[in-house]
Biopython code that builds the backbone (N, CA, C, O; Angstrom):
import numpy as np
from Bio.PDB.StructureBuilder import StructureBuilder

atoms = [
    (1, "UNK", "N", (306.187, -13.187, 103.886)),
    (1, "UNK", "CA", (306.190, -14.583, 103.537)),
    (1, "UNK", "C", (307.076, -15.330, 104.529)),
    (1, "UNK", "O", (308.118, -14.950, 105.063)),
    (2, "UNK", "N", (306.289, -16.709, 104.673)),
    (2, "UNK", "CA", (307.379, -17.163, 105.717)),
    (2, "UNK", "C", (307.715, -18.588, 105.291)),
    (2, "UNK", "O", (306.848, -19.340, 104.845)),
    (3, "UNK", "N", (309.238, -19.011, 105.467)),
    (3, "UNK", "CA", (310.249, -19.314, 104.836)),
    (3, "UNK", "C", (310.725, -20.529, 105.729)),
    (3, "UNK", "O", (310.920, -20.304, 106.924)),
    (4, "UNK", "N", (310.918, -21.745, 105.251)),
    (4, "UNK", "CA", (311.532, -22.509, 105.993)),
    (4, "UNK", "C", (312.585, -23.294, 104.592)),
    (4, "UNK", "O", (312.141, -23.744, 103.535)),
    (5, "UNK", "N", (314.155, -23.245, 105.072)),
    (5, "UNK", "CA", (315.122, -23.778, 104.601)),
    (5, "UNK", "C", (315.413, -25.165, 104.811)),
    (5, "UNK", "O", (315.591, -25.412, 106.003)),
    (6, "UNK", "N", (315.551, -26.437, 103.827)),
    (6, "UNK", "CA", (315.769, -27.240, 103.996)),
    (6, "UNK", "C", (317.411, -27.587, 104.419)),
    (6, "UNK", "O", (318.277, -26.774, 104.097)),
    (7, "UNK", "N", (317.735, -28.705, 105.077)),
    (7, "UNK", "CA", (319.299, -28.914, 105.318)),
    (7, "UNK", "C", (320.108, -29.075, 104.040)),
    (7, "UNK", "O", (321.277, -29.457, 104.009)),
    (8, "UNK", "N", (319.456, -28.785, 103.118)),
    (8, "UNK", "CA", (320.501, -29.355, 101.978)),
    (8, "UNK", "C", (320.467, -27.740, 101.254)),
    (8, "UNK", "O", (321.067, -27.707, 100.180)),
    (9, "UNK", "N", (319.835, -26.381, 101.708)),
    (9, "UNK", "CA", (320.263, -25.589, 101.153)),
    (9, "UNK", "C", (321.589, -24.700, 101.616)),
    (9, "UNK", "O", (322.130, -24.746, 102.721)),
    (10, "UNK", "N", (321.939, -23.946, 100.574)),
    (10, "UNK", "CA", (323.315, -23.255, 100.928)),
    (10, "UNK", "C", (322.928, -22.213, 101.971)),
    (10, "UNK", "O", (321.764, -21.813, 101.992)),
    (11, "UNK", "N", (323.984, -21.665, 102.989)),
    (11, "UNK", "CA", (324.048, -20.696, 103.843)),
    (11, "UNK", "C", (323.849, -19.891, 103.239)),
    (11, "UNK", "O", (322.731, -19.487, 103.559)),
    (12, "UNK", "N", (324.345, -19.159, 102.278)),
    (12, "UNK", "CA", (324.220, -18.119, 101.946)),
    (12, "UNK", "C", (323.002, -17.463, 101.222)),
    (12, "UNK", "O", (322.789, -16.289, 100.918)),
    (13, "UNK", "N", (322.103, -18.867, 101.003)),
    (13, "UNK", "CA", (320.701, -18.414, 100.618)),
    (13, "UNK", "C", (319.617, -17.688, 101.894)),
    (13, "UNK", "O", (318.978, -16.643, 102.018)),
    (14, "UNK", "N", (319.822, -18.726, 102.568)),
    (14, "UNK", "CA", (319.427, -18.091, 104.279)),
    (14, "UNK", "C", (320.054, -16.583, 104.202)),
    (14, "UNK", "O", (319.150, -15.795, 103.923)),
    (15, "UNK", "N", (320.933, -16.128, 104.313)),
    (15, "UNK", "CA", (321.732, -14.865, 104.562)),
    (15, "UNK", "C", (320.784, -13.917, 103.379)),
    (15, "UNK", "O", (320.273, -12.851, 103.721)),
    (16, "UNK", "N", (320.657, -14.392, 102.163)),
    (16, "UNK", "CA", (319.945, -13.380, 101.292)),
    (16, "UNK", "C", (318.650, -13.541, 101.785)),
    (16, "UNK", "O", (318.165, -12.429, 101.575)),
    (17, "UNK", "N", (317.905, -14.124, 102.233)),
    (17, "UNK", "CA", (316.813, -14.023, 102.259)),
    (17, "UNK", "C", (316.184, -13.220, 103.086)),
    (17, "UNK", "O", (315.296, -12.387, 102.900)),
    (18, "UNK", "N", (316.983, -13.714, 104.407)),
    (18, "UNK", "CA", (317.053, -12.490, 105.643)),
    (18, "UNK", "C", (317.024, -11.407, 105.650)),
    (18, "UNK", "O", (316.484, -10.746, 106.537)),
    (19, "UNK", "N", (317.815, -10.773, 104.285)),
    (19, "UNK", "CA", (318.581, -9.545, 104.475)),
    (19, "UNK", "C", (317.668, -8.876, 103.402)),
    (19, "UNK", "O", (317.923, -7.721, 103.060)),
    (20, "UNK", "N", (316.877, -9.382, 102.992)),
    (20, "UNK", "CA", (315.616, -8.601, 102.383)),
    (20, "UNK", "C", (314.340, -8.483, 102.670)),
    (20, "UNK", "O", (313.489, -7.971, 101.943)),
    (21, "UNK", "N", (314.105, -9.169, 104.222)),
    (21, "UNK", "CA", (313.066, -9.108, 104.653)),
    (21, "UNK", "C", (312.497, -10.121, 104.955)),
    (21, "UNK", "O", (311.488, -9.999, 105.649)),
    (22, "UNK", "N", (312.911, -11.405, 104.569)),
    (22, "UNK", "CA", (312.337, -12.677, 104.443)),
    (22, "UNK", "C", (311.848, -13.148, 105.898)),
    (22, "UNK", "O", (312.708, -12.702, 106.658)),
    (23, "UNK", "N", (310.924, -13.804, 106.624)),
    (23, "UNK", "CA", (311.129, -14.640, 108.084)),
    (23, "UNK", "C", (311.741, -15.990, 107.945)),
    (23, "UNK", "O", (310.932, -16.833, 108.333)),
    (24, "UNK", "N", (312.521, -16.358, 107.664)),
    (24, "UNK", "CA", (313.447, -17.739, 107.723)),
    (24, "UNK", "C", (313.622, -18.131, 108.258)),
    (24, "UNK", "O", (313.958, -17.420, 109.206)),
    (25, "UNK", "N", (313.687, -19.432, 108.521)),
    (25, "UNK", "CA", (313.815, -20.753, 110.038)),
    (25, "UNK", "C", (314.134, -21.590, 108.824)),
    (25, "UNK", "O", (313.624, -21.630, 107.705)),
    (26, "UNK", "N", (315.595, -22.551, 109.642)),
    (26, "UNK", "CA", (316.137, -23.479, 108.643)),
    (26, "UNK", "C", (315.798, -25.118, 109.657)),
    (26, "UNK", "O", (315.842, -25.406, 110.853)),
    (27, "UNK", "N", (315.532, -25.715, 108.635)),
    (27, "UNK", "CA", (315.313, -27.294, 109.476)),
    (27, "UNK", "C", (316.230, -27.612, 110.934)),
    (27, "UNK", "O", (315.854, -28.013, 112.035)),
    (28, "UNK", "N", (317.830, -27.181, 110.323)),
    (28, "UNK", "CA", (318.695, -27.445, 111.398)),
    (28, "UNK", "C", (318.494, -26.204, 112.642)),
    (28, "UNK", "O", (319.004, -26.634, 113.676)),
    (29, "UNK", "N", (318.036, -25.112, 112.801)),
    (29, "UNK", "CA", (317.738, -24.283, 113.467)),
    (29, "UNK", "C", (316.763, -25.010, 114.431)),
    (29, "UNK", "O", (317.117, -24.930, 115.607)),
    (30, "UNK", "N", (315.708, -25.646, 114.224)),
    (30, "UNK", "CA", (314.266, -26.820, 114.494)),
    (30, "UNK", "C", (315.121, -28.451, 115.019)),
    (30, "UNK", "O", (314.641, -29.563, 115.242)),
    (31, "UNK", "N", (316.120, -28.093, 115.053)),
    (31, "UNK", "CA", (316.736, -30.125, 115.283)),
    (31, "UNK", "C", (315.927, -30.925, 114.593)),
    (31, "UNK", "O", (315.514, -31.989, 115.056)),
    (32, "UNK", "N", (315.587, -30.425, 113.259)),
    (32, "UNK", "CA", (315.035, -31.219, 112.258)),
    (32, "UNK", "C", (315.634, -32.241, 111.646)),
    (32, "UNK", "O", (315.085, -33.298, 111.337)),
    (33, "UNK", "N", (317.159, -31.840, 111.396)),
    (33, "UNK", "CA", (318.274, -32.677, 110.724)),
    (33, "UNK", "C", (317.989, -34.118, 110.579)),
    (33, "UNK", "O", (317.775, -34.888, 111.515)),
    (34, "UNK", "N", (318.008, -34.448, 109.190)),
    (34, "UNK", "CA", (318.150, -35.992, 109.060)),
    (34, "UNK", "C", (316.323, -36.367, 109.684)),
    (34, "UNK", "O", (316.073, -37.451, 110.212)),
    (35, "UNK", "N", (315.549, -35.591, 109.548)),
    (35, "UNK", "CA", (314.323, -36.235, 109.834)),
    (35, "UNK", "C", (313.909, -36.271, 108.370)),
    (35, "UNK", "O", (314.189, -35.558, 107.406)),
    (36, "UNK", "N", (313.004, -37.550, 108.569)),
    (36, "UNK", "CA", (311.876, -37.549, 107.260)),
    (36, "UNK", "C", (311.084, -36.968, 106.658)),
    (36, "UNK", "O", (310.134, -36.408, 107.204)),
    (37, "UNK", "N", (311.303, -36.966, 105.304)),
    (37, "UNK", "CA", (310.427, -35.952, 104.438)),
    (37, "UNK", "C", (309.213, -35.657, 105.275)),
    (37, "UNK", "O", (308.847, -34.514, 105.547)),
    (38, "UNK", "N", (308.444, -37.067, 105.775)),
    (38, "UNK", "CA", (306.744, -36.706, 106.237)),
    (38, "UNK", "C", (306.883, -35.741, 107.655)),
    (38, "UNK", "O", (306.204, -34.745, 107.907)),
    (39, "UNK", "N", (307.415, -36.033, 108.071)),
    (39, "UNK", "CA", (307.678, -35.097, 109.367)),
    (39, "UNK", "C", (308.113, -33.490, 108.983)),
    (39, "UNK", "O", (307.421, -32.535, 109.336)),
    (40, "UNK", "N", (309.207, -33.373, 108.305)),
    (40, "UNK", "CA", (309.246, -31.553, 108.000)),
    (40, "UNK", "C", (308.270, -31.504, 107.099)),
    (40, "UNK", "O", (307.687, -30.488, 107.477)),
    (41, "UNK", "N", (307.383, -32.081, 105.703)),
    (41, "UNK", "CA", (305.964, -31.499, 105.592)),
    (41, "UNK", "C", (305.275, -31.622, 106.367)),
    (41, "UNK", "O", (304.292, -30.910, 106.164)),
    (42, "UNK", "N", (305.177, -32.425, 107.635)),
    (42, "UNK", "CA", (303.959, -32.157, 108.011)),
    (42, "UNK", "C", (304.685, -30.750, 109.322)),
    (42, "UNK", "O", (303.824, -30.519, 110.171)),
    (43, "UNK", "N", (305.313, -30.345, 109.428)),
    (43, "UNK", "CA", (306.155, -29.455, 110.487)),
    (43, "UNK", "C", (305.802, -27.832, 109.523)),
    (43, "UNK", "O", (305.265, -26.796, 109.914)),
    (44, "UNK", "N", (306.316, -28.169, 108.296)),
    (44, "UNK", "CA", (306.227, -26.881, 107.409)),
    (44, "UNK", "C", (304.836, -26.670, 106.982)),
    (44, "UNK", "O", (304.692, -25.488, 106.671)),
    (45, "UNK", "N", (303.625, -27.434, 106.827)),
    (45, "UNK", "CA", (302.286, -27.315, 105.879)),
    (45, "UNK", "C", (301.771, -26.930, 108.005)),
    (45, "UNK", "O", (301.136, -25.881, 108.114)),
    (46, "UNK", "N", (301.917, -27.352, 108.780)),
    (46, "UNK", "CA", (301.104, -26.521, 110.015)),
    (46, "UNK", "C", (301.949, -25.376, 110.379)),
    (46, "UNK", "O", (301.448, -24.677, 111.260)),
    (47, "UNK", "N", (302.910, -25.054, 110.013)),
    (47, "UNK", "CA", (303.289, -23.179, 110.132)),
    (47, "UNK", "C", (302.826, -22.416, 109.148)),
    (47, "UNK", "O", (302.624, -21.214, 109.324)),
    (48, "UNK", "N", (302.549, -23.175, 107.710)),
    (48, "UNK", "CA", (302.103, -22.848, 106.843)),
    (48, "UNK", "C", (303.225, -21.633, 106.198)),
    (48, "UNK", "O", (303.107, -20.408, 106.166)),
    (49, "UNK", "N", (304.231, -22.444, 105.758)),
    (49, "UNK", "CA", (305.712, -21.875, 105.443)),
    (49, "UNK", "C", (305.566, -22.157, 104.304)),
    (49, "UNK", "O", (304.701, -22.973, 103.986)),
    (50, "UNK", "N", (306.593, -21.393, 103.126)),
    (50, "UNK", "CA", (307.158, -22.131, 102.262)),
    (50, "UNK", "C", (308.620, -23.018, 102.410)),
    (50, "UNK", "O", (309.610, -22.439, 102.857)),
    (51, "UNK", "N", (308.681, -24.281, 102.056)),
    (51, "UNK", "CA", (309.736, -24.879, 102.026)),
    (51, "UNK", "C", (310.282, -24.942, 100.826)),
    (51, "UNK", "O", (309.620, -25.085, 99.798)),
    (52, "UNK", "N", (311.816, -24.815, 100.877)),
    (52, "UNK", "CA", (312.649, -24.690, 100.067)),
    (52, "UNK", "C", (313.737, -25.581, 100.204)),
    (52, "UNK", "O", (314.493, -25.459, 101.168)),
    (53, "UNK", "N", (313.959, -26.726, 99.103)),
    (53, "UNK", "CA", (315.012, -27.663, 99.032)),
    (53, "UNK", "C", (314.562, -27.930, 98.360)),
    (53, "UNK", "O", (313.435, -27.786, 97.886)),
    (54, "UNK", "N", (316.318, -28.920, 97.966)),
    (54, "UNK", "CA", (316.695, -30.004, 97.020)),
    (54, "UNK", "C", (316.091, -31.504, 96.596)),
    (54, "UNK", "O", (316.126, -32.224, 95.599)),
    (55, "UNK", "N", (315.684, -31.537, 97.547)),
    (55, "UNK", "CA", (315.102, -32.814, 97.663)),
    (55, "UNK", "C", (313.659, -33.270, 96.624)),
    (55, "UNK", "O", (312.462, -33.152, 96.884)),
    (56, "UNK", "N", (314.051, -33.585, 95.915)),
    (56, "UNK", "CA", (313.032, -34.165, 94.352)),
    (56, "UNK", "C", (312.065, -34.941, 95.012)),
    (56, "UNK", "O", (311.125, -35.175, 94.252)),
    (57, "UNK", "N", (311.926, -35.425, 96.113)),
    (57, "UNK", "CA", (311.136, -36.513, 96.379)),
    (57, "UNK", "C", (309.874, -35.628, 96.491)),
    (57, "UNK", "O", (308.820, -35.922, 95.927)),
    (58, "UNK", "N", (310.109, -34.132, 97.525)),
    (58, "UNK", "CA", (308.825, -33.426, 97.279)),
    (58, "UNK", "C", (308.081, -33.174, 96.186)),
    (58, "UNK", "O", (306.879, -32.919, 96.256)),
    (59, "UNK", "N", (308.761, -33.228, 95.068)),
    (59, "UNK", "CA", (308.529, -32.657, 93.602)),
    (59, "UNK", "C", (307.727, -34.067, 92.968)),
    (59, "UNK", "O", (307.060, -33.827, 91.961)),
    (60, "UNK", "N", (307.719, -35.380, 93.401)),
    (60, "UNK", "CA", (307.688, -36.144, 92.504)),
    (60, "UNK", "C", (306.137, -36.414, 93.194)),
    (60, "UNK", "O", (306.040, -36.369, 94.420)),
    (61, "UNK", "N", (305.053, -36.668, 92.437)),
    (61, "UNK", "CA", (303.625, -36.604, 92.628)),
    (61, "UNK", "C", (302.896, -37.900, 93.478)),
    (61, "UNK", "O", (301.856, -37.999, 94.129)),
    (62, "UNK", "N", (303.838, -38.699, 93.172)),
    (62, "UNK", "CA", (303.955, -40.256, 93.312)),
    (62, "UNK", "C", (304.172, -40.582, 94.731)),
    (62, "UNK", "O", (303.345, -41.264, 95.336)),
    (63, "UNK", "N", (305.269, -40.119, 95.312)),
    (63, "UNK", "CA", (305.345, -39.379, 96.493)),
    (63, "UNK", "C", (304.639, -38.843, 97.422)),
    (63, "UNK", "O", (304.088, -37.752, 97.272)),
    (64, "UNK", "N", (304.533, -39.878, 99.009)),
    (64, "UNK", "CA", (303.261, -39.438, 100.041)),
    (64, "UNK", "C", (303.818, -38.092, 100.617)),
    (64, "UNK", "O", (302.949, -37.374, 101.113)),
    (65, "UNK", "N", (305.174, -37.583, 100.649)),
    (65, "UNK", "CA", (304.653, -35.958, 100.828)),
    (65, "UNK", "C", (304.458, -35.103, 99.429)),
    (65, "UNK", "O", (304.332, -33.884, 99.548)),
    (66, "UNK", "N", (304.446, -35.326, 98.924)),
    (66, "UNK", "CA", (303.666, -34.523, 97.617)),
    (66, "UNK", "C", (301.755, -34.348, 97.652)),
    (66, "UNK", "O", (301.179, -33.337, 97.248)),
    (67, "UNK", "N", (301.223, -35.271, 98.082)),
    (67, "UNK", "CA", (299.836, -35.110, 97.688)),
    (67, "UNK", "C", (299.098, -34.962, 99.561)),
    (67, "UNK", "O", (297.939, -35.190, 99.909)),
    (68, "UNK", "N", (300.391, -34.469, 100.514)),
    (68, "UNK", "CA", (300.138, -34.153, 101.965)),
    (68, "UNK", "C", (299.352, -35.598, 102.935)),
    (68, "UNK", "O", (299.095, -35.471, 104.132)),
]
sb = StructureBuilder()
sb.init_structure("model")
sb.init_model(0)
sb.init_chain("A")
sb.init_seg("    ")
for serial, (resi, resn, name, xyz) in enumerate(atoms, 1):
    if name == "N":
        sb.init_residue(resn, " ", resi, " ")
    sb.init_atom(name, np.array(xyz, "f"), 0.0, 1.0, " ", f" {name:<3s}", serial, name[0])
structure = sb.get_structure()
């Protein structure tokens, strides 16, 4: 499975994930930092990653990166 970390997750989730096999790439790894939601979905849905963060705005349906 392949794994992309948002900037707002903890280091140490990266570190577990790694260390069980995971392929992980974190936004800030990408000089993603501080870019817009539409830009890392549209960065993460063409590697065809899962993304992982905090950020509710993905979650909320209403929301133009929610429905891609």
């Amino acid at each position: 499975m392949k794994i992309k970390l948002d900037e707002n997750m903890p280091g140490e989730f990266l570190l577990l994930l790694k260390s069980t096999g995971y392929e992980v790439s974190t936004v800030f790894e990408e000089n993603l930092s501080g870019a817009d939601d539409n830009s890392i979905y549209g960065r993460v849905s063409g590697e065809q990653k899962l993304l992982f963060t905090f950020d509710v705005d993905f979650a909320d349906i209403h929301h133009p990166t929610a429905s891609g």
